[in-house]
C-alpha positions as CSV (number, residue, x, y, z in Angstrom):
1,X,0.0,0.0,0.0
2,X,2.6,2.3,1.1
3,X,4.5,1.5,-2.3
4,X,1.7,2.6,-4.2
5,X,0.9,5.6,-2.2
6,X,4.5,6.9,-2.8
7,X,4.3,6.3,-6.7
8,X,1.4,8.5,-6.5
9,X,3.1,11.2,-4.8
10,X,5.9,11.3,-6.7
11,X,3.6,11.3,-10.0
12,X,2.1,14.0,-8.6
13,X,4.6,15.7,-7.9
14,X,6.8,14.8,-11.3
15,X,3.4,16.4,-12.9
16,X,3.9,19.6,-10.7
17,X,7.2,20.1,-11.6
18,X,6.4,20.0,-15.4
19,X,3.7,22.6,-15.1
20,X,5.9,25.2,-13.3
21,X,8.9,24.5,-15.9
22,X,6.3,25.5,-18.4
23,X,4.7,28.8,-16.3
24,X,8.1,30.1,-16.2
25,X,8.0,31.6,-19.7
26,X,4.7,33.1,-19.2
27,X,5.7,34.6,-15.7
28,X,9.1,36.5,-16.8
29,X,6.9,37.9,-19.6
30,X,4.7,39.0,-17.0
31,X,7.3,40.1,-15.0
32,X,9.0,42.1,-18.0
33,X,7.8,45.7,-18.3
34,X,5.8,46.4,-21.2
35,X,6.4,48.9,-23.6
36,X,4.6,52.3,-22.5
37,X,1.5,53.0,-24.3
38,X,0.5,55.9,-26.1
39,X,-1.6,57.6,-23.1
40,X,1.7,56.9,-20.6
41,X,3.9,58.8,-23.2
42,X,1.1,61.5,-23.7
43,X,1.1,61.9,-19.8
44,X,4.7,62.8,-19.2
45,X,5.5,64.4,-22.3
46,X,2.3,67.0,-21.2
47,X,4.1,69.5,-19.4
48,X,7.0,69.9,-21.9
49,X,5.8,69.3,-25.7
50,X,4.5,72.7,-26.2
51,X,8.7,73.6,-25.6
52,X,10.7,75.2,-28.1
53,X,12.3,72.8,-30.2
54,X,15.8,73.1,-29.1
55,X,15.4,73.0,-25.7
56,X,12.6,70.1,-25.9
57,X,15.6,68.2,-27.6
58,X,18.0,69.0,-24.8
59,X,15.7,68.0,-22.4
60,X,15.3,64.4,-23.4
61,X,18.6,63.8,-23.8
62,X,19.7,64.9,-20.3
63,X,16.9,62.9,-19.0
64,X,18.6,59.6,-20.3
65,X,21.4,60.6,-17.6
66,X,18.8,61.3,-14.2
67,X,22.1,61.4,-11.6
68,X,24.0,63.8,-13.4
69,X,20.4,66.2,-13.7
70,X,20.1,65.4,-9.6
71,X,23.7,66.9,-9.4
72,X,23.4,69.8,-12.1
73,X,20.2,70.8,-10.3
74,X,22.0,71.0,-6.9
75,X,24.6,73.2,-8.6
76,X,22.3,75.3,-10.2
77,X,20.1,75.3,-6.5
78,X,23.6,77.1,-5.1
79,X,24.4,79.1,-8.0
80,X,20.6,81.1,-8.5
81,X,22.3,84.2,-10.1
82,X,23.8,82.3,-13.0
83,X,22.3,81.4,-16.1
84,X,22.5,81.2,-20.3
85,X,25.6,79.9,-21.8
86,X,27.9,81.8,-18.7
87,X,26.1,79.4,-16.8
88,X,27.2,75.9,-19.0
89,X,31.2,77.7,-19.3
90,X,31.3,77.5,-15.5
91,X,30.0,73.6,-15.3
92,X,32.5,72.9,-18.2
93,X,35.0,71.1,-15.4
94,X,32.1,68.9,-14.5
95,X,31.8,65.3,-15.5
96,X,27.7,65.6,-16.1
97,X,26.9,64.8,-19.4
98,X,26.9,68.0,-22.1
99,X,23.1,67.7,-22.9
100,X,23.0,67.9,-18.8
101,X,25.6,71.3,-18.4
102,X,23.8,73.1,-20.9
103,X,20.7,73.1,-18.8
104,X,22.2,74.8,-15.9
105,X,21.4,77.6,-18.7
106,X,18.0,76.9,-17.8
107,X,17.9,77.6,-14.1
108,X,14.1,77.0,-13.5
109,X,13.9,73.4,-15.8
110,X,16.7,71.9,-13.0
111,X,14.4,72.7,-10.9
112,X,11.4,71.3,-12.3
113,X,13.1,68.2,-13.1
114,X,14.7,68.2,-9.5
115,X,11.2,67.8,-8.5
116,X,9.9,65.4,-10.2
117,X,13.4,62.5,-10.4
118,X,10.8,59.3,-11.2
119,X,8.9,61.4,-13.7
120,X,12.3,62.3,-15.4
121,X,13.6,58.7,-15.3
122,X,10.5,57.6,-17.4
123,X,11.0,59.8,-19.6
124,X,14.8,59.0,-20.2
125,X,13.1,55.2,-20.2
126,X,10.7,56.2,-23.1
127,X,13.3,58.1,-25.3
128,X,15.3,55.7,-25.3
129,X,13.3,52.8,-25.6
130,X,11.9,54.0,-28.9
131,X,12.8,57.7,-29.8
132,X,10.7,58.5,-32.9
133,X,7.1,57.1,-30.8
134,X,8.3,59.4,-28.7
135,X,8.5,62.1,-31.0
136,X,5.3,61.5,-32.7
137,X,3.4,62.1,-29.2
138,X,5.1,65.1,-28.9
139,X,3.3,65.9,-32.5
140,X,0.3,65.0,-31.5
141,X,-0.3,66.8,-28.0
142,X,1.0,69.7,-30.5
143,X,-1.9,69.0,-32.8
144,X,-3.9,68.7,-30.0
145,X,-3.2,72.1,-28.5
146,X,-2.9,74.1,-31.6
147,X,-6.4,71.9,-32.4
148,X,-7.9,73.9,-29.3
149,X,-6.6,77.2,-30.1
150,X,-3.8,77.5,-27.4
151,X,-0.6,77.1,-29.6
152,X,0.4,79.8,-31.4
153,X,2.7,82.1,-32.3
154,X,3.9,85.0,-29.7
155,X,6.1,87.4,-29.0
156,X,7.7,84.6,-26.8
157,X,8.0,82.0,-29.6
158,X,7.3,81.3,-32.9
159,X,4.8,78.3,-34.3
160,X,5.4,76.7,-37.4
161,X,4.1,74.4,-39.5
162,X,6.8,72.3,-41.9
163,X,7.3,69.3,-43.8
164,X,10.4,67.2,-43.2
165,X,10.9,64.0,-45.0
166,X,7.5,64.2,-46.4
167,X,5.9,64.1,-42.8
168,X,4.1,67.7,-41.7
169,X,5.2,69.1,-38.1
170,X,4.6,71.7,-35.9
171,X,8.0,73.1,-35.1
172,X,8.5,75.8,-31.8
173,X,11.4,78.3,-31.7
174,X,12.0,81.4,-29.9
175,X,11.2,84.4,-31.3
176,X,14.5,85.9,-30.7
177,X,17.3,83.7,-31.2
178,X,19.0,85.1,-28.1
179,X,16.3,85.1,-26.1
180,X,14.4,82.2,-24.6
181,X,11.6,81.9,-22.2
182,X,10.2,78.4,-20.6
183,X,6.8,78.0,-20.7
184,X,4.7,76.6,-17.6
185,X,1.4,75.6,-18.8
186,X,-2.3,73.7,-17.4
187,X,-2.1,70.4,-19.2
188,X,-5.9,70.0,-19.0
189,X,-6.5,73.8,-20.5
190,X,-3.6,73.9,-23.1
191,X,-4.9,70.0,-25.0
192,X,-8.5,70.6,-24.4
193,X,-10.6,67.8,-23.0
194,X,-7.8,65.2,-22.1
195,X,-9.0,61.3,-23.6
196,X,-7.0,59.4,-20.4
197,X,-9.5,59.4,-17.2
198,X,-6.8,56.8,-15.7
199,X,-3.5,58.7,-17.3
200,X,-4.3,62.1,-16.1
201,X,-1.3,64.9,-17.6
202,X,1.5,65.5,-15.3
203,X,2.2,69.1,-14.5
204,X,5.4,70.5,-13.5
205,X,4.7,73.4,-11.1
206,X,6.8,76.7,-11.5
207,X,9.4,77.6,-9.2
208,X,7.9,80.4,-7.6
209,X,11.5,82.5,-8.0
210,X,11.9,81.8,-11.5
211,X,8.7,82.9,-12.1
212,X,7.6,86.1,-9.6
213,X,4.0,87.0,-9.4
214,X,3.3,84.5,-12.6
215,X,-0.4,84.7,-13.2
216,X,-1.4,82.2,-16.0
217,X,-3.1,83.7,-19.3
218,X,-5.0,81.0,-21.4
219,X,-3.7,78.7,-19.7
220,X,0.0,79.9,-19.7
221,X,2.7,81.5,-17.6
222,X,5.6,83.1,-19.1
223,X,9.0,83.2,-16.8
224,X,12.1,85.2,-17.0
225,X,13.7,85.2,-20.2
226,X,16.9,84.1,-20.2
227,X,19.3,85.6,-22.8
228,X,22.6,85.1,-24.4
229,X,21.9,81.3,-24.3
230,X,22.1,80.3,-28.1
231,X,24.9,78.3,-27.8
232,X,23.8,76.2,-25.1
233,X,20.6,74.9,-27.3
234,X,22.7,73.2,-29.7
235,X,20.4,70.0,-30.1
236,X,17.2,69.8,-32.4
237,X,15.1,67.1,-34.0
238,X,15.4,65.5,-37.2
239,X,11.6,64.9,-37.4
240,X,12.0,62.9,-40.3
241,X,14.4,60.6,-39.1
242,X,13.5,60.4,-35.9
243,X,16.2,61.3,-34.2
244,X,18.5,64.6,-32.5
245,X,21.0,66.1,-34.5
246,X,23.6,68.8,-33.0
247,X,24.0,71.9,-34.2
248,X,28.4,70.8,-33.9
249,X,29.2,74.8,-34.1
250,X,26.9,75.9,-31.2
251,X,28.1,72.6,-29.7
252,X,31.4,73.3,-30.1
253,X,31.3,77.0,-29.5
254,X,30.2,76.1,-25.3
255,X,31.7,72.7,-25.2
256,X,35.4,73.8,-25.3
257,X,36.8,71.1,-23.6
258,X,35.0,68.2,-25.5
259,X,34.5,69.5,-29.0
260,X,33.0,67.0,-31.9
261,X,33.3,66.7,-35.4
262,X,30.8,67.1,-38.2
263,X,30.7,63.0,-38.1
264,X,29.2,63.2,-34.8
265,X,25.8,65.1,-35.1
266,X,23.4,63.1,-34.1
267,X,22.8,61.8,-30.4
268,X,24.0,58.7,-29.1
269,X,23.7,57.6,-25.6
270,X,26.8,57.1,-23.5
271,X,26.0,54.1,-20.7
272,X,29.4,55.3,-18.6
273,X,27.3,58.3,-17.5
274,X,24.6,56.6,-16.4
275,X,25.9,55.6,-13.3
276,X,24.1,53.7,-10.8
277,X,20.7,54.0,-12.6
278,X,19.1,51.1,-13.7
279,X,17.5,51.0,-17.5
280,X,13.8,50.1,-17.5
281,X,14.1,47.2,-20.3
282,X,16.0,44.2,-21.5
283,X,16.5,45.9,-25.1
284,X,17.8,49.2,-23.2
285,X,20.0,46.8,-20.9
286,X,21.4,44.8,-23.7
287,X,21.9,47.8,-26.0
288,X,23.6,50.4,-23.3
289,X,24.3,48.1,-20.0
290,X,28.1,48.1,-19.2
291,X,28.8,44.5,-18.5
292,X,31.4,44.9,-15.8
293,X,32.0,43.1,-12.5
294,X,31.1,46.4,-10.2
295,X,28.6,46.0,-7.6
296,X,26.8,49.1,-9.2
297,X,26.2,47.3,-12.3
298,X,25.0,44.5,-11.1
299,X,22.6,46.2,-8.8
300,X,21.5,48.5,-12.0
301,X,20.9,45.2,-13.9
302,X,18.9,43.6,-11.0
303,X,16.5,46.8,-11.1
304,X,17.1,48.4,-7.4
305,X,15.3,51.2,-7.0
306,X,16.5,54.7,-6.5
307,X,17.3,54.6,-2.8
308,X,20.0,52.0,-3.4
309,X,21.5,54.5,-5.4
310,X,21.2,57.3,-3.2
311,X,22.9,54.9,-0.2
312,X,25.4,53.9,-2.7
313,X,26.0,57.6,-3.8
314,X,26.2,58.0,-0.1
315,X,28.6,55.7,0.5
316,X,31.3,57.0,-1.7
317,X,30.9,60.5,0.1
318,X,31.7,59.2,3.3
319,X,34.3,57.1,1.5
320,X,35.9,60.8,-0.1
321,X,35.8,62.1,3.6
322,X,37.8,59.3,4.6
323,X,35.4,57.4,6.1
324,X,34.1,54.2,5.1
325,X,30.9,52.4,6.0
326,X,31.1,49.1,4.4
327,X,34.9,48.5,6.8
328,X,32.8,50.2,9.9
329,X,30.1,47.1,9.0
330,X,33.0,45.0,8.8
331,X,34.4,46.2,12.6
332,X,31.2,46.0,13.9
333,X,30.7,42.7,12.7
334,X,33.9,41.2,13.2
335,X,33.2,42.7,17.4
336,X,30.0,41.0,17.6
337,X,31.4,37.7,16.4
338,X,34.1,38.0,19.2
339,X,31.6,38.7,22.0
340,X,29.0,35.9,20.8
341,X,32.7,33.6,21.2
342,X,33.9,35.6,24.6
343,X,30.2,33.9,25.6
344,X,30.7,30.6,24.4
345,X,33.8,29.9,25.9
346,X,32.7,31.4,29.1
347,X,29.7,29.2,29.4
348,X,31.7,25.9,28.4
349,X,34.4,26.9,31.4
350,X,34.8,24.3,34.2
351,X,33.6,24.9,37.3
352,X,37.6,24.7,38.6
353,X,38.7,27.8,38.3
354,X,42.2,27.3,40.3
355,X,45.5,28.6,38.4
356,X,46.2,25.4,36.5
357,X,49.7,26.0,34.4
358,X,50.2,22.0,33.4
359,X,50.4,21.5,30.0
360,X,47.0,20.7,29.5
361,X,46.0,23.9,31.1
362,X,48.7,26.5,29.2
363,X,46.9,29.5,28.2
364,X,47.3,30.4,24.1
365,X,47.3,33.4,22.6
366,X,45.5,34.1,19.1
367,X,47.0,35.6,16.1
368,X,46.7,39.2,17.0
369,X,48.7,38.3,20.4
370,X,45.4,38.6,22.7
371,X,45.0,36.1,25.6
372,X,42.5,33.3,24.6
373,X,41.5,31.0,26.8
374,X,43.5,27.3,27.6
375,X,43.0,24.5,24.8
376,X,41.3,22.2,27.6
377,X,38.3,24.6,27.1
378,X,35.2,23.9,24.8
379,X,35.1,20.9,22.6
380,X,38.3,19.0,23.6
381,X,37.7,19.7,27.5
382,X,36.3,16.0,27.9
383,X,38.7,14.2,25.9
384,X,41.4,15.8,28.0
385,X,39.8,15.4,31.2
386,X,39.0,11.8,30.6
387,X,42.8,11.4,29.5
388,X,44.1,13.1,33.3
389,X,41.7,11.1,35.0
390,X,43.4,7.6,33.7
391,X,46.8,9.2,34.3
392,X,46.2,10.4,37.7
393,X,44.5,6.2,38.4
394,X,47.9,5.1,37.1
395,X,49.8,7.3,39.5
396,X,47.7,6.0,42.7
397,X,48.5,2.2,41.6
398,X,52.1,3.2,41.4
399,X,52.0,4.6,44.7
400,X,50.2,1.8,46.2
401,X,52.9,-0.8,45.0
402,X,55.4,1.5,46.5
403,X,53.8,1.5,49.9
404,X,53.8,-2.2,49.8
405,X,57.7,-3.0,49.1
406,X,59.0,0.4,50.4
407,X,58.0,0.2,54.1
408,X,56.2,3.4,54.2
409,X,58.3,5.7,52.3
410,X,56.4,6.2,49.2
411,X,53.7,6.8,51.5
412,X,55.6,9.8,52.8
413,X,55.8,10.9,49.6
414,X,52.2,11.3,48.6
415,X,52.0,13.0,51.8
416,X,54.7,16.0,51.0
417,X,53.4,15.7,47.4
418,X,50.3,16.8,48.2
419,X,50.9,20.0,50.5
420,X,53.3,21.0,47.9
């Protein structure tokens, strides 16, 4: 019966095994994140589409790279009085990425993007996942707002309609070259009626001191203009193509220390800058992952989440301060371990606790010189007890014998031995 019963089983379970080999495809699919839809793309590219060209361009770019935009921000955050291409000549000594220094031109966009890291990361996650979907959303939220009324051409910026490649597109540039002003705008006013109840436009509030006493009009709130920052816009889309070229003279013109040359005009990604920031998806990962044996990469390819990489940005620092937390873990550790042994061999001590220096009984000392406790201790304590214990019943049958055919003497013996 019992024979039978355990066929069953393992049956059963032979049967079980099979089905969750065969689940396992379906559940990394499941697992894998799906491409964003058109209504996720529509959502986060709300607050920026209805940007002039050149700086909707830059924008993207830097968002591929979100640490270097957390530090640019920070710099910008302690430099308020700097801005336009003075601004990018001062960051020049910074690693950041270039599409990243020239938005320190942009003062009030750092900050917006400082507030809103996860938002920015999708975005980075979308452009580079499929860069021309991306850019045909951005053409139709424009079609959508000029549709309604709201885009048009102001004193601000100019709103164009062209053909490029044989597609039509609305293209945005400042009115004056020199000048350029950020837009903040109401998502829901600017599109009209918005189609997504469940994907609801994001909006990226103004920074009250880029934008003093900002009332919105039709929807729109105009900011400081910021001047003398043509060169640091030196990125623009190929809307045909679906890609970024560079404008390699304006590039060149603010990126002293890095120039390019005219066979380098279009936008590639460079994976060394993107630090400890995972990619979203396994085409991302396999075209741009470093394949290195760092800790950070691996982490990055396991998907952590942000705060890993703000402990790990943490971490190195403390580490540039001289400090380091991983070798204080280490001490700490390391301490503990010794106390948790201190305890060990206290509780295994014999009750005898007289000064004992026979052999048996020779204190050691371990490899860093400290005192550790005799080898009779712990494990080997019976073995050796049990040993002394025969030795000392050997000694008392000597003794005995001598007694017997010594008259008395080795009696005598014992005797002085033993107040010794």
């Amino acid at each position: 019966m019992n024979v039978t019963v355990n066929r069953a089983l393992h049956r059963l379970f032979a049967m079980l095994g099979m089905l969750a080999l065969l689940a396992l495809p379906a559940l990394s699919n499941a697992q894998a994140p799906q491409p964003f839809r058109d209504e996720e793309l529509d959502q986060m590219l709300a607050p920026i589409a209805l940007y002039p060209d050149a700086l909707l361009a830059q924008i993207l770019m830097a968002s591929t790279y979100p640490a270097d935009v957390k530090d640019a921000a920070a710099w910008s955050k302690a430099n308020p009085k700097v801005s336009g291409d003075e601004a990018v000549k001062r960051v020049a000594s910074q690693p950041w990425e270039p599409s990243v220094q020239s938005l320190v031109a942009f003062p009030q966009v750092l900050a917006m993007m400082a507030a809103r890291p996860s938002d920015v990361q999708r975005l980075g996650d979308a452009f580079l996942a499929d860069p021309g979907r991306l850019m045909d959303r951005v053409q139709v939220l424009r079609a959508k707002a000029k549709a309604a009324g709201n885009l048009k051409s102001t004193e601000q910026q100019l709103v164009e309609l062209q053909t490029d490649a044989g597609k039509q597109v609305i293209v945005i540039v400042p009115a004056q070259p020199q000048v350029v002003y950020v837009p903040v705008y109401q998502p829901t006013v600017m599109y009209g009626p918005w189609p997504y109840a469940s994907y609801p436009p994001y909006y990226w509030p103004p920074p009250p001191a880029y934008y003093p006493g900002g009332v919105f009009v039709a929807g729109v709130v105009w900011g400081v203009a910021i001047s003398s920052a043509s060169n640091s816009l030196w990125g623009g889309f190929n809307w045909g193509r679906n890609d970024i070229d560079i404008n390699v003279n304006r590039y060149n013109n603010i990126n002293v220390n890095r120039p390019i040359t005219v066979n380098n005009n279009r936008f590639e990604h460079n994976a060394q800058r993107r630090r400890d920031v995972p990619y979203r998806d396994a085409r991302s990962r396999e075209q741009f992952g470093r394949k290195t044996d760092s800790t950070i990469d691996r982490d990055a390819f396991r998907g952590r989440d942000g705060k890993d990489a703000d402990r790990a940005r943490a971490a190195e620092a403390l580490k540039a301060r001289g400090a380091d937390p991983a070798e204080g873990r280490r001490q700490l550790k390391g301490a503990d371990a010794g106390s948790g042994s201190a305890r060990e061999l206290r509780s295994d001590r014999a009750p005898d606790r007289s000064p004992d220096r026979s052999p048996d009984r020779t204190p050691v000392r371990d490899t860093h010189g400290a005192r550790a406790e005799p080898v009779s201790q712990g494990a080997l304590a019976g073995a050796r007890d049990a040993g002394a214990a025969r030795a000392n019943a050997e000694r008392g049958r000597a003794s005995a014998a001598a007694m017997q055919g010594g008259h008395g003497g080795g009696a005598r013996a014992a005797g002085a031995g033993r107040h010794r």
